[in-house]
C-alpha positions as CSV (number, residue, x, y, z in Angstrom):
1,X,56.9,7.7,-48.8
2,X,59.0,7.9,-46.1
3,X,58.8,5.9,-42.8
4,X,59.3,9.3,-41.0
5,X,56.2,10.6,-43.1
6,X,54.2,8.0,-41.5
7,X,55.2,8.5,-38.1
8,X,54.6,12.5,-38.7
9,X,50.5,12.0,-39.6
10,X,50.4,9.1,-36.7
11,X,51.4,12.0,-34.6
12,X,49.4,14.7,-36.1
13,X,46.4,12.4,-35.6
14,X,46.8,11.2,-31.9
15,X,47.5,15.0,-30.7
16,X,43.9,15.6,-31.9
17,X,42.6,12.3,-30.4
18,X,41.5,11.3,-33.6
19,X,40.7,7.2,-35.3
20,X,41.8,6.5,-38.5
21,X,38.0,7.4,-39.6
22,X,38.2,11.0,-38.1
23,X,40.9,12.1,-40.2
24,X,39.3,9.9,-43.4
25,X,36.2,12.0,-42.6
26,X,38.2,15.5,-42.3
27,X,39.7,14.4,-45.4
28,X,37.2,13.1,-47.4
29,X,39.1,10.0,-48.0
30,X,38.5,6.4,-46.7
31,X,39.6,5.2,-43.4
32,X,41.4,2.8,-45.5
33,X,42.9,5.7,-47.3
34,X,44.4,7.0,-43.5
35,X,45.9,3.7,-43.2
36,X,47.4,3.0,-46.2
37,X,49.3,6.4,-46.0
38,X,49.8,5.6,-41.9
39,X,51.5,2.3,-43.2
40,X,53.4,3.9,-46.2
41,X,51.5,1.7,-48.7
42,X,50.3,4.7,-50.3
43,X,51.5,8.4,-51.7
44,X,49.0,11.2,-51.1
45,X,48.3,12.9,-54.4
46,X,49.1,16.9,-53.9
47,X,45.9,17.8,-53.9
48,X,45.4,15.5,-50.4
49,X,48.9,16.6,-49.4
50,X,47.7,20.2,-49.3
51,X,44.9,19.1,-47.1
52,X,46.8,17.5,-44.9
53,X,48.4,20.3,-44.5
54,X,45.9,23.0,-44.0
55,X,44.0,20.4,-41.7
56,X,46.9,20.2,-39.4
57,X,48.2,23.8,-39.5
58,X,51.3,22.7,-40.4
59,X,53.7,23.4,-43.6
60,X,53.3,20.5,-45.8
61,X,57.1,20.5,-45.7
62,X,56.7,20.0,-42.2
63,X,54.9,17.0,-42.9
64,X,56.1,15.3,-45.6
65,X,60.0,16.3,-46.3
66,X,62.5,14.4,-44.4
């Protein structure tokens, strides 16, 4: 995953005022899910990147291609 990746969902998050757990929760995932991905220790699977996606209104190559 790519640093800028990272930086994109930190972003994405803190425009909605959200924690860590607030997107884990709108994700379904852990809050130690969020900050693996938020510290590039961890590669969403599609499935999650799609949600990402949708969740954030954005097009998931807006998200996660460099």
């Amino acid at each position: 995953m790519t640093s800028e990746f990272v930086n994109r969902l930190k972003v994405c998050r803190a425009e909605r005022n959200w924690t860590q757990a607030d997107l884990a929760e709108q994700l379904g995932v852990s809050r130690q899910t969020v900050q693996a991905l938020e510290k590039g220790r961890y590669d969403p699977s599609l499935p999650l990147a799609f949600r990402i996606s949708r969740l954030f209104g954005r097009p998931i190559e807006a998200i996660f291609v460099q």
